[in-house]
Each structure stands twice: as C-alpha cells, then as structure tokens.
N, C-alpha and C positions, 0 to 999 in steps of 0.2 A: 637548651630548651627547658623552658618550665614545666612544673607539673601539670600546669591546665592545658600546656601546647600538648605534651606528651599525650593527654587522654583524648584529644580531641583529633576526630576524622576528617581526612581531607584527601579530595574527589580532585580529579584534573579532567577538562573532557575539553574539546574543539567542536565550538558549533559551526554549523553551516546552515546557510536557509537554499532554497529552492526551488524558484519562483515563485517566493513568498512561504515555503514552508518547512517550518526548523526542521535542523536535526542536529542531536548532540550525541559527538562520540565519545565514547566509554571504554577504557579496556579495565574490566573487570579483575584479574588477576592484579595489574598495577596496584589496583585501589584495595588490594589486599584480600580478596575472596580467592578459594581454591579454584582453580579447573572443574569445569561441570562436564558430568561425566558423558560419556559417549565417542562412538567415532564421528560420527558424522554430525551437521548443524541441525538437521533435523530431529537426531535423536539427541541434542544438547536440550532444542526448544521443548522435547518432549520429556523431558526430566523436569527444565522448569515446569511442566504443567502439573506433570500426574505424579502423584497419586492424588483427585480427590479436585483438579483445578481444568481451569482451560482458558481459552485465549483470550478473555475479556472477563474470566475469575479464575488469577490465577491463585496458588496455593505460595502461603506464608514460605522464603527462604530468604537467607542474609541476600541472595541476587536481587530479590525482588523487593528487598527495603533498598538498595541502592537504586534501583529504580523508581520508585516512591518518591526516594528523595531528590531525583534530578527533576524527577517530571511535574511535582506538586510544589505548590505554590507554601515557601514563597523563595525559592530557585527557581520556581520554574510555574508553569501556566496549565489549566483544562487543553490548551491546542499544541501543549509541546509533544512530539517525535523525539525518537532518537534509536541507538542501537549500543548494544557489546560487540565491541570487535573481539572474537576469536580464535581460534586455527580452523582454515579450511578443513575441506574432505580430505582431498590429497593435494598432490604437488602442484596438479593442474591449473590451481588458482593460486592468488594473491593472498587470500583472506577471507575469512568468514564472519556473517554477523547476525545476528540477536536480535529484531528488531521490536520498538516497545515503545507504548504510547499510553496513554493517562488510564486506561481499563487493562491492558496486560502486553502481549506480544503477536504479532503479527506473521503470515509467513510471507508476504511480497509486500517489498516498498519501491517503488520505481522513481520517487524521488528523493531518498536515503541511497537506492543503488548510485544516483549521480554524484548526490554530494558528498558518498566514499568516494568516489573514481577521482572526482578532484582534490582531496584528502590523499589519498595515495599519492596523487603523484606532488604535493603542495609537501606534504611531510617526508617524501624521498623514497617509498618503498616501494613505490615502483618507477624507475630514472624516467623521463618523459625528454625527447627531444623537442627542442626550440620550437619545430617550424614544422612537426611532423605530428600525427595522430600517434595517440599511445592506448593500446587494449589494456585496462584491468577486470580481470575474472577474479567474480565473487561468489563463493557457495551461502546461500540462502537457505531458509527452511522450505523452497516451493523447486530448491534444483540449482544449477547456477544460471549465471547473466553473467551478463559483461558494459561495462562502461565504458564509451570511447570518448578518451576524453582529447580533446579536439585543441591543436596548440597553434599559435604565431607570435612569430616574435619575443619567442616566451613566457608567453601569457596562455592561461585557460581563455579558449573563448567560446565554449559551449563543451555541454557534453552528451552524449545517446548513449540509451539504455537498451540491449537488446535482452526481452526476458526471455523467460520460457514458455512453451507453445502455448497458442489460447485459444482456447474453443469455445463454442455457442453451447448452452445447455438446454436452456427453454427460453421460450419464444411464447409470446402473450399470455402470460402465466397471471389470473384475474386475482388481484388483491385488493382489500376492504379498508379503508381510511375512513377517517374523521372526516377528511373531505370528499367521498365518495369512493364507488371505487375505480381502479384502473389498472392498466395491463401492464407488467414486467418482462423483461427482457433478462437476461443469463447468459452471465459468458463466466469462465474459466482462466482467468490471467494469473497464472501465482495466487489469487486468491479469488472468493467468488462477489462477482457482483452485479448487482440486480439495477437496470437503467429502467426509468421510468421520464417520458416527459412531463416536464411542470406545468404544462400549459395544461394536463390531462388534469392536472389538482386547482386549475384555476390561477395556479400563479406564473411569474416569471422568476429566473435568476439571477436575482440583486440584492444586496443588502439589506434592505429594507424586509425583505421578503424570510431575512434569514430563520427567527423563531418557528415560522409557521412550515418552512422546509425543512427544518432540523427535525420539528416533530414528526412531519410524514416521513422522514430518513425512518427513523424509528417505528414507526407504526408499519411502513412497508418491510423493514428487516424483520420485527419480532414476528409479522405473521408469514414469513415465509422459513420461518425455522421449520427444518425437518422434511420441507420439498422435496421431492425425489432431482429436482433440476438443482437441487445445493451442494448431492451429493460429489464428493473426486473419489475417482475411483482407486484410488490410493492409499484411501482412509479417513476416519474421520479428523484428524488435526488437520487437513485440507478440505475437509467439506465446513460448511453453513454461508451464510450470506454474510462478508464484511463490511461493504461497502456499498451503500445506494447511492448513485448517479443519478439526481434529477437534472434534466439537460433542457435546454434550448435550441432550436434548428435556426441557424442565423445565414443570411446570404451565402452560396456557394464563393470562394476564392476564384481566381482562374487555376490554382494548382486542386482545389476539392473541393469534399466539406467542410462545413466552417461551425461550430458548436462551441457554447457555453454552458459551465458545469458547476455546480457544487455537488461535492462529494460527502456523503455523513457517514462515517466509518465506526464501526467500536459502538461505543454505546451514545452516540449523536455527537461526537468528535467533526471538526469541521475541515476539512483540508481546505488549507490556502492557496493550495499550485491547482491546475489542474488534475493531479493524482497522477503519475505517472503509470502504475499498474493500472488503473484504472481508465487511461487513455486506450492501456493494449487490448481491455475489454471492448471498449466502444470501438476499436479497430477490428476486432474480429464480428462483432455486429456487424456494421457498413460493409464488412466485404460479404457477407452473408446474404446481405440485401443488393446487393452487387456494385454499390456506389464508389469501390476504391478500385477500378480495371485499371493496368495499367501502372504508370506510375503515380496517380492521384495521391495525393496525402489532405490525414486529417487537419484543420489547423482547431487549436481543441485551447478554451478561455476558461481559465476561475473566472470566477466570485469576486475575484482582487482585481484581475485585467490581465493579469500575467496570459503567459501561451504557451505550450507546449506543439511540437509537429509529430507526427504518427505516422509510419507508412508500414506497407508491408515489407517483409524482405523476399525480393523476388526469388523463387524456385526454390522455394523452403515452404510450401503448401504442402500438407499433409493430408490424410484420412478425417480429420477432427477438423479438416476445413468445408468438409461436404452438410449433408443432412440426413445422418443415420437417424430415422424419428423412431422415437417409443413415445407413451402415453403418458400423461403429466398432467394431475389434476392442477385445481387454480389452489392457493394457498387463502386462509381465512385469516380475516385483519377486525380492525373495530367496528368498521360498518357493513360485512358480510360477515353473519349469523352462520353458513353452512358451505358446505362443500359441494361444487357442481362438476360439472363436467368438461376441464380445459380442451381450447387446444392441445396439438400433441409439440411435443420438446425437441431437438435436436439432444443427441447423447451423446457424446464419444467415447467411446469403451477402451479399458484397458490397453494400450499399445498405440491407441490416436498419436498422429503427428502434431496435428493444430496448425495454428497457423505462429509463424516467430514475426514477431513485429518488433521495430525500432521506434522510440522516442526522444527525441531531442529540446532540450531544455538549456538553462543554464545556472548553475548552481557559485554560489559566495558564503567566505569564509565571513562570522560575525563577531567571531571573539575565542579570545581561548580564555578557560574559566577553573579558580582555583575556590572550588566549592568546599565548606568546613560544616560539622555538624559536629557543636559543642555537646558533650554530654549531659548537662545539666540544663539543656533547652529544653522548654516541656513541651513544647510543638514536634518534636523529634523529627521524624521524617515530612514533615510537613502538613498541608490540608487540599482537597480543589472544594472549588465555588461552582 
C-alpha cells in the first residue's frame, strides 16, 4: 500500500431503499471509531448528543464526521438516511442501531427498521428459512421493534415493522402558517408527529406542491416546539415534534382507509416512502376517530406512489389507546401572533400501553459502497445544498 493509500479513510456501508427511501448501513467500529459509551441504545444516542447537542444539532464527535460524510453531498444527498449498527440492549435482540439523517439522529425509523430486517437476514445474521417468516428484534432509541421479514422460495418478499406502542397526544392543536392557520393532530410512535391535512393549507400531495409543503412542514414543526402534546414522558430526547404529516383523505379501499402523505422530518428533510413510524402515528389517529374496527387496515401513499399497509395488532390495546384529556393550548406559528385557548389533548401518562401497530412495506438492497476520504480533499467531509 502506498503512502497516500495508507493515510486515506475508507467507509464500507450496504445501502437499502424502502419504498423509495435510502438507508445506509454503517458499523461504526469497523470503520475504525471506538465503542460509544453506554449500556443501552438510547444512552449510546444520548452520548452522541449531550453535552451542549441534540437530535437535529448535534455536537462535534469523530461519530458524527462519519455521519457528515455518508450523508452529505457528494457521497451522499439532503434526503439520505441511514444508521450505525451497534450492540443491542441485551441478548433479547439481533442488534442495535443509531439512526441519522442530514440534521443529526433520530429515535424511530420504521423504514430503516425494514430495511435492517432484510439486511439481517441478506447478510446471515440472522438464518431465515426458504419458505417461512423470520422475526428480527432490533433495540432502538424509542425501545425495541421487530421486523418480519417475510420469505418464499427464498426470496424476501416484503417485510412488517411492528413498533413500539403509539398514542394520541393532542387533538386539534391551532397552528399559525404563512398559509393561514390550522389544526394538528399528535400521536407518539417512537417519535412525535404532528398530522395536519393539506387541503386545510390549500394544497394537495404532489410534487408539484412540494416547496410550498416542505415550508408549512417547517413552519408547523417550529411553532409547536415546546407544546405540552410534544412532551414523552420519558424525557426530553423523546419529546418535540419530528416529523409533520401533511395527508390527503383519498377513496376508502374495501379493506380501509386510503391516505396519501408526505412527510417533512428534521429540519424539512422529505421522506420518500410513506414514513413507516409515521404510518403507526396516523394508525393510532384513525383508531382514535374509530375508523380502523376490526380488522380494517390503513393503505397509506408517498409523494413517490409507493404504499405502505398499517393495521392494528389485535388485543394489544392498551390504556394510551383511550382518551385520558388534559388541557393543551394551540401552539403559535407565522401567522398567529398569540396564544388562545385549544381544545383539550389526549395524554397518556407514564405506564400507557398505546396501541402496537404493524406496517408492511417492502424494502431492496442498492448497492454496497467502498466510500474513501482522501486526506488532502479540501471538501473534507463534504457539503448539502
């Protein structure tokens, strides 16, 4: 090896997309960083953060120039995903992962949970029979999940994500836009997300439409920082709003509802799949509003066309599937000036069950990638646009 081979860094990662949306895997030690410290994944994520960071600023560490550099251009894009795989909590699971996107880390990705579960069993670590389903449990930073990844003939042929419980927080919660204002919705899926329909902002969900919904994403996240419906009662590295759901109400299926979504997470990041966490939110809505009796399931569309399905899991209702209300003002935005008087929020307090929901997608592998960062690039870790 030469001297310029010798000084120069090189990244190995397995991407996957996910109904349209990357994810690239990472094992962090491989690529030559220590163990971060913690037992658990959530106190690994809370290392990267603190002291002085958090989930969309995090703080300077060698972890997060490798992150820098998978995710920024020009390896990488404004809309890449991905994760660090790991060591679980305990034995109970497969693996743990890290997960991180163009503003910092995330604690639920329900479409990064898939396209580990097909990862796992694609790269052998967890054996998968021909013709039979195979469970992989994965510790996250919101608890674990599980991917079942779905087999015939040898093939992956879909996979479901079952996360951790989701509950309703608040309910018509009055925020202020540039395009007037309107009412938000709050559920609890692994991370918190606020559904708003687009028709309420005058638009639909289509590409065309994208700019002007990417800004209301943002405009309805920043003014609902600090909401009492954002809080988890967990803590704060599980509270604020990540992810805004502007949706569409499209023809019932015969098996449900039928909804089209774009998702704006992080700091106006755009998901391409339907959002997989972000399905189990709008699944604990609808059964809220009582639209999923039975075995009805969501059929839930990107932005792309892709689809995601969403059902509950029967007799796994919890306490955090009722409506314990406390009081919840409206959140102030661009175009409301002050603070009034909301409706009241659904809570669920410390010990809530929630409701566990399943999503099923299907997730492909795009490449395996032998990423290099010459030392004397003056671009270093890259740039986004």
């Amino acid at each position: 090896m030469s001297p310029d081979e010798e000084r120069t860094t090189r990244i190995r990662t397995v991407d996957y997309h996910t109904a349209g949306e990357p994810f690239r895997i990472v094992d962090p030690v491989a690529a030559g960083l220590p163990p971060l410290p913690g037992d658990t994944v959530a106190e690994r994520r809370a290392a990267l953060l603190s002291p002085g960071g958090d989930g969309t600023a995090p703080r300077a560490t060698p972890h997060d120039a490798l992150r820098r550099l998978l995710v920024q251009e020009p390896r990488g894009h404004a809309g890449m995903y991905g994760g660090f795989v790991v060591p679980p909590d305990d034995d109970g699971a497969h693996l743990g992962v890290l997960f991180w996107h163009k503003d910092g880390y995330s604690t639920a990705c329900g479409h990064g949970t898939m396209a580990l579960g097909a990862w796992a069993v694609d790269s052998g670590l967890v054996v998968a029979p021909a013709d039979r389903d195979v469970q992989v449990r994965i510790d996250v930073p919101s608890g674990r999940v599980t991917a079942t990844v779905h087999r015939e003939g040898g093939r992956t042929t879909g996979v479901t994500f079952r996360n951790v419980p989701a509950r309703v927080t608040g309910r018509k919660v009055r925020v202020g836009t540039g395009l007037g204002t309107v009412e938000a919705d709050l559920a609890h899926a692994g991370a918190c997300y606020a559904s708003v329909a687009a028709r309420d902002l005058g638009l639909a969900v289509d590409r065309a439409n994208l700019p002007e919904l990417v800004r209301a994403g943002r405009e309805i996240r920043a003014a609902l920082a600090g909401h009492p419906a954002t809080r988890h009662p967990d803590g704060p590295l599980l509270s604020g709003v990540y992810g805004v759901i502007l949706h569409d109400e499209l023809p019932d299926t015969p098996k449900g509802p039928h909804q089209r979504n774009v998702t704006v997470f992080a700091d106006g990041q755009i998901d391409r799949s339907p959002c997989g966490s972000g399905t189990s939110a709008r699944l604990a809505l609808l059964a809220d509003e009582g639209r999923l009796a039975g075995d009805r399931e969501l059929t839930h569309e990107s932005v792309t066309g892709t689809v995601f399905t969403g059902r509950l899991v029967p007799g796994r209702q919890g306490a955090g599937g009722g409506s314990a209300r406390q009081g919840a003002g409206p959140a102030q935005g661009a175009g409301e000036a002050r603070r009034g008087t909301g409706p009241a929020a659904d809570r669920s307090g410390p010990g809530s069950d929630g409701l566990v929901t399943e999503v099923t997608g299907h997730a492909h592998r795009t490449g395996e990638h032998l990423f290099t960062l010459d030392p004397d690039d003056s671009l270093g870790t890259g740039f986004l646009l």
